[in-house]
N, C-alpha and C positions, 0 to 999 in steps of 0.2 A: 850116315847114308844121305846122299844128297835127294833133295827134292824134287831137282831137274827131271831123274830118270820117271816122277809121278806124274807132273803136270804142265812143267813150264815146256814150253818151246823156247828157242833162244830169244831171249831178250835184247833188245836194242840197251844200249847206256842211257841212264836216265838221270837227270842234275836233280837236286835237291828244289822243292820248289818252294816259293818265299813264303811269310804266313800275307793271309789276305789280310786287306784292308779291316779296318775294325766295323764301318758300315757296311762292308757284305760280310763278315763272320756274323754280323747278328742279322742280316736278311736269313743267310743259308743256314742257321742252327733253328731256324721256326719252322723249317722241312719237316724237324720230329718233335717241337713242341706242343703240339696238340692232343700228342698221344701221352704227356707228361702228363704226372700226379706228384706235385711238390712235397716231401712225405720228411724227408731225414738227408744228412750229409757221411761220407765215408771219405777214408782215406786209407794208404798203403798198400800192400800189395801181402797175398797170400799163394806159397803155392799148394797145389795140388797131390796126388797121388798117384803112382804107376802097378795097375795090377796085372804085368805081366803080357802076354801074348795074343792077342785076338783070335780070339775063332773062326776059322775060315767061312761057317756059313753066315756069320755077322756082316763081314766083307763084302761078301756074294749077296746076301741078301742090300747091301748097301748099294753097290754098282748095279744094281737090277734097279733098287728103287732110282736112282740117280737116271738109268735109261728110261726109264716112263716118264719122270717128270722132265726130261726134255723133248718128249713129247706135247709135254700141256694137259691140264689136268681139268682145263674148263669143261664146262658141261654144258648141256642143253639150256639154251634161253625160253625164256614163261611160253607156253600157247600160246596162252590167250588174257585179257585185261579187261577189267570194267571200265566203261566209255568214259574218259578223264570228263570232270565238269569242268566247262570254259569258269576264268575268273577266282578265281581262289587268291588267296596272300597268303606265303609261301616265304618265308624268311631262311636264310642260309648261315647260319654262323660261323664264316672260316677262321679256324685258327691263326692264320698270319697270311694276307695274299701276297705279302713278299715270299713266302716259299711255297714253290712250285706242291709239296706235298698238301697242300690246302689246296692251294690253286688253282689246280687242276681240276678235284671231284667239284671245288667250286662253281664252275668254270661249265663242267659239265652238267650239272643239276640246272643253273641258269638256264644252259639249251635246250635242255630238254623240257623244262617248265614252260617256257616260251613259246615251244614245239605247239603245244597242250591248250595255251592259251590264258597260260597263269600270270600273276603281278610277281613277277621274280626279285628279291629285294640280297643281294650277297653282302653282309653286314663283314667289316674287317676288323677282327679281333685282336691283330697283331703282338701274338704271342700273348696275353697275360688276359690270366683267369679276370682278372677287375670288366677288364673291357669284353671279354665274352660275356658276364654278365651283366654290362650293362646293355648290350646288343638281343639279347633278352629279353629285358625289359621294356628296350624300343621297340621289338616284334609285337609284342602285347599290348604296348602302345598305339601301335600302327592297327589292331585289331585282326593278328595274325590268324589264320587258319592253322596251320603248322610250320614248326623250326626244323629245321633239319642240322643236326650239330655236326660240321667238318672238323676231324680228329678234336674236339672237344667233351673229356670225359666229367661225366654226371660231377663227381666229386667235388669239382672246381667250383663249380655254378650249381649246387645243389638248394640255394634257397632261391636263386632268379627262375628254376627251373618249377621246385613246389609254388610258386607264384604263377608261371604259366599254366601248371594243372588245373589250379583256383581259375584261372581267368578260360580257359576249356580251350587253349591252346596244345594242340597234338606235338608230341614231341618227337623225333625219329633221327637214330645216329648211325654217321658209319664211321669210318676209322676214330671211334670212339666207343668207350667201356660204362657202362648204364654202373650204378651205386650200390647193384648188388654184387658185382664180379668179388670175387673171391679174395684176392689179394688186396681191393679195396678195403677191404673189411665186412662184404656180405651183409650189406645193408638193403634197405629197401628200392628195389627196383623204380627210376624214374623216366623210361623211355615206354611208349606207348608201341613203341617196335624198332626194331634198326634190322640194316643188312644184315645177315645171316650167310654163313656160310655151309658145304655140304654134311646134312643130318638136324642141320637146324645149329650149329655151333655157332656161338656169340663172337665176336672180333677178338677178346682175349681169349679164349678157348682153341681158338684157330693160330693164332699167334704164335703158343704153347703149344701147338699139337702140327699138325699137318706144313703149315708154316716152314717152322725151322727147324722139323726135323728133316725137311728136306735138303736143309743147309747143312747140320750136323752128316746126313748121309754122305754129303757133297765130301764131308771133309774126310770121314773114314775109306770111302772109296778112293780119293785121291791118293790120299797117303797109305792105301793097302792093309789101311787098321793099326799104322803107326805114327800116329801124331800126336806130337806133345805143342801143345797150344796153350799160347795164351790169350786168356778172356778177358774181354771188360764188361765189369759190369757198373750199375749203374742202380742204385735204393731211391734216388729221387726222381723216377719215369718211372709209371707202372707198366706201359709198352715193355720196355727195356727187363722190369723183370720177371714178366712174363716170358720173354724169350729168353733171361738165362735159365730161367728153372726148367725148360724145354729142352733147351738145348742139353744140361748137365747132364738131362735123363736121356737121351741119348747115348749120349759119348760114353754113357757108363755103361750099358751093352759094350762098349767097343772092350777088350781088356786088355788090349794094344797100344790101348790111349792115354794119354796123361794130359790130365790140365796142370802144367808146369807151374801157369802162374796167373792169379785173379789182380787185374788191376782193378779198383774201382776209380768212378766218375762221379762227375756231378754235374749240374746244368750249367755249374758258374764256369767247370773246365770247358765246356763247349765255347761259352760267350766270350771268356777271357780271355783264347788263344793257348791256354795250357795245354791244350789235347796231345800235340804235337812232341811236345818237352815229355809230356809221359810216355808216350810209345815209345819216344826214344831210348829213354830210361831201361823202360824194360825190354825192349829189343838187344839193346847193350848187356843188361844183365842176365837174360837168360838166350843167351846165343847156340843152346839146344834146341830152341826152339823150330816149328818147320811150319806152324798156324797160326794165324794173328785172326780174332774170333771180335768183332769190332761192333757188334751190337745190330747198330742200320746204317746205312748209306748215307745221313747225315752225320755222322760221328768216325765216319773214311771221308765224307770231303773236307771234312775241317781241322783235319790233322795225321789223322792214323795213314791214310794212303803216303802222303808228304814223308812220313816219318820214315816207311817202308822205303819210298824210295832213295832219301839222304843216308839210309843207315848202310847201304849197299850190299842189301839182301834181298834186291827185286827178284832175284832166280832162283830163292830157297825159300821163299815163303810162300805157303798158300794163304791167299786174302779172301774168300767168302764174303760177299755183298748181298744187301738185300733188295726191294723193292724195286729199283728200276729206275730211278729218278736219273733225268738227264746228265748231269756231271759223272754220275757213275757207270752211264753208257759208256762216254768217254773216256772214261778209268779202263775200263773192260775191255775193250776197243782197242783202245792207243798203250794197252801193258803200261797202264801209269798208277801201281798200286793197291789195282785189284782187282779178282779175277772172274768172278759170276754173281750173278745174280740173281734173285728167285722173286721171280716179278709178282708183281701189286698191280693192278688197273688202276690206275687215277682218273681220268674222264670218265670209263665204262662207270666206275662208282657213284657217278654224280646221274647218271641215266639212269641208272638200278636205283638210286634213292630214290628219284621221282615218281617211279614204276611203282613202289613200298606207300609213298607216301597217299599217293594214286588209289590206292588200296584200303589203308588207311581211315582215309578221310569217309570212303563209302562202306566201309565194315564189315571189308573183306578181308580174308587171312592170307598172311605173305606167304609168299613163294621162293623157291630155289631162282634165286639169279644166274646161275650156272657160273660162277666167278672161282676161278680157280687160280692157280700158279704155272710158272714154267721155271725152268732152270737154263740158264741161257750161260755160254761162255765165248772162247772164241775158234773152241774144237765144235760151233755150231753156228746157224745162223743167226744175225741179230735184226736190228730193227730196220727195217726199210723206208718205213712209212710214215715216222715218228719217234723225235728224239728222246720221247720216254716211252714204258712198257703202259703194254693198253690191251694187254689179255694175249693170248696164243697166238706164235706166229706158225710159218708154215718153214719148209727146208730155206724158203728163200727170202724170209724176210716178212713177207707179207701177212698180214691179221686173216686169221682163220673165218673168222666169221664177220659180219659189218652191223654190231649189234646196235646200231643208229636207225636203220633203216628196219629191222627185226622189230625194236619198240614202237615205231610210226606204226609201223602197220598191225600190230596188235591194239594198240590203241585207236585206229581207227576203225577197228575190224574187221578188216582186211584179212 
């Protein structure tokens, strides 16, 4: 059964594209370094199991979910806020400003601090747990009021962190996972609050749940509840397995579905350029397949799209993207190996921490950011306004709401 008659529109011919350079493969692999937890290494490939035929209401309820979240699933922005105090130090710890996926909530926290009236300090981490915690330690130095950790989880920096508790430095993270989360190992709790998403769900909670099962539904709706895909996964990023264990549980409602085949990864296929050489591999060996299940969006720019397209299965494979990050605009866009997205706010995140930290600091209880997802492809509109995603757009492109101007004026009282 071809996959054209699911998803693809015709495809233009697409060349194979070269590997990049060895200093942009390791700018662009710090996209989802911060959401790592260096834990263990894997190799080979496992497959999967087919149990038969999907249930049509699995389906049904799949393409229903798939039509509301291309809708937008963000929600109401705060009332109301306590009047920010001018002057605070306010320390940002990005995971790597070479990748746009730090950079941005970066980028936006700075703005919005500044808005405020705060000493904004964005410390560059550049990929590695050493230097997040020494950025840490220059916060406390510096006599921080509170750090705000961009994609950097507790685990990494868990004694730079018990030292800012000691020093009565506030801690607050977003695309980051505090030391209790569950797959960490359920240890003791070291954020004093992070963004939350809706019901009060922790960033791996949401990851694992709402997330990417919006992805998963993506994929049984497309393929009508028969896709046999293959996964990558990935034991050394806790991000990463949090969204397979998400996703499996999905796919296993579908009973149409087969994960054909698990490739695993590791940080060093990202750095090293292997990514590429793998997908091929397995694109070659399981040429049943009709889904290529690729993790996030930095682990399709730095090989998996490339591979899809050299392997010359751009018009039978569905590719599922996550977050939104600029190059996979252009992936989505331009049919260059892959084909939605289920957007992440990058800026809006760095304005929502400061709203949290804002709160925080005067000992008040966080609130619903109203941060939500969308499902964007190119049977929809994409971004008009900004070549990465930055919260709900409307039919034509444009951001549903101007949650810049929404904070100012709660914050002033307005």
């Amino acid at each position: 059964m071809s996959m054209r008659t699911h998803f693809v529109q015709s495809r233009a011919a697409a060349n194979p594209r070269s590997s990049p350079a060895e200093r942009g493969r390791h700018a662009v692999v710090l996209l989802a370094i911060g959401t790592m937890l260096f834990l263990a290494s894997a190799c080979g490939e496992s497959a999967g199991t087919n149990a038969g035929t999907s249930a049509p209401e699995v389906v049904a309820e799949a393409k229903a979910a798939v039509a509301a979240n291309r809708q937008g699933t963000d929600r109401a922005l705060p009332t109301s806020a306590p009047k920010p105090q001018a002057g605070k130090n306010v320390w940002v710890i990005s995971c790597s400003q070479a990748a746009e996926g730090c950079s941005r909530p970066a980028a936006g926290a700075q703005e919005a601090g500044q808005v405020i009236g705060w000493q904004m300090t964005v410390f560059d981490g550049k990929g590695s747990p050493d230097v997040f915690a020494s950025g840490i330690r220059s916060a406390i130095a510096a006599k921080a009021d509170a750090i705000i950790l961009d994609a950097v989880d507790c685990v990494a920096v868990k004694s730079a962190l018990q030292e800012a508790h000691q020093a009565g430095v506030k801690i607050y993270g977003i695309f980051s996972m505090d030391c209790d989360d569950a797959l960490a190992g359920g240890g003791e709790s070291l954020f004093d609050a992070e963004l939350t998403y809706e019901g009060g769900m922790s960033f791996g909670e949401y990851a694992e749940g709402p997330f990417i099962r919006s992805l998963a539904d993506y994929v049984i709706a497309k393929t009508d509840g028969e896709a046999q895909i293959i996964e990558f996964t990935q034991d050394d990023a806790l991000i990463a397995k949090h969204l397979g264990k998400g996703f499996e549980a999905r796919i296993k409602d579908c009973s149409g579905c087969t994960i054909v085949a698990e490739v695993p990864i590791t940080f060093n296929d990202l750095i090293s350029g292997n990514l590429q050489a793998k997908a091929a591999a397995a694109l070659t060996r399981y040429p049943q397949a009709n889904v290529l299940y690729g993790l996030y969006d930095s682990a399709l720019i730095l090989g998996i799209s490339q591979a899809v397209i050299a392997s010359g299965r751009n018009d039978d494979l569905l590719v599922p993207g996550g977050e939104g990050l600029s190059p996979n605009i252009g992936f989505v866009r331009d049919n260059k190996g892959q084909d939605s997205i289920i957007g992440s706010p990058a800026n809006w995140l760095g304005w929502a921490a400061v709203d949290g930290v804002n709160r925080l600091l005067q000992g008040q209880p966080q609130v619903d950011a109203g941060i939500g997802l969308q499902t964007l492809d190119r049977d929809g509109p994409l971004l008009a306004k900004t070549t990465y995603y930055d919260g709900n757009i409307d039919a034509k492109g444009n951001p549903k709401v101007d949650y810049q101007a929404h904070y100012k004026n709660i914050w002033s009282g307005s």
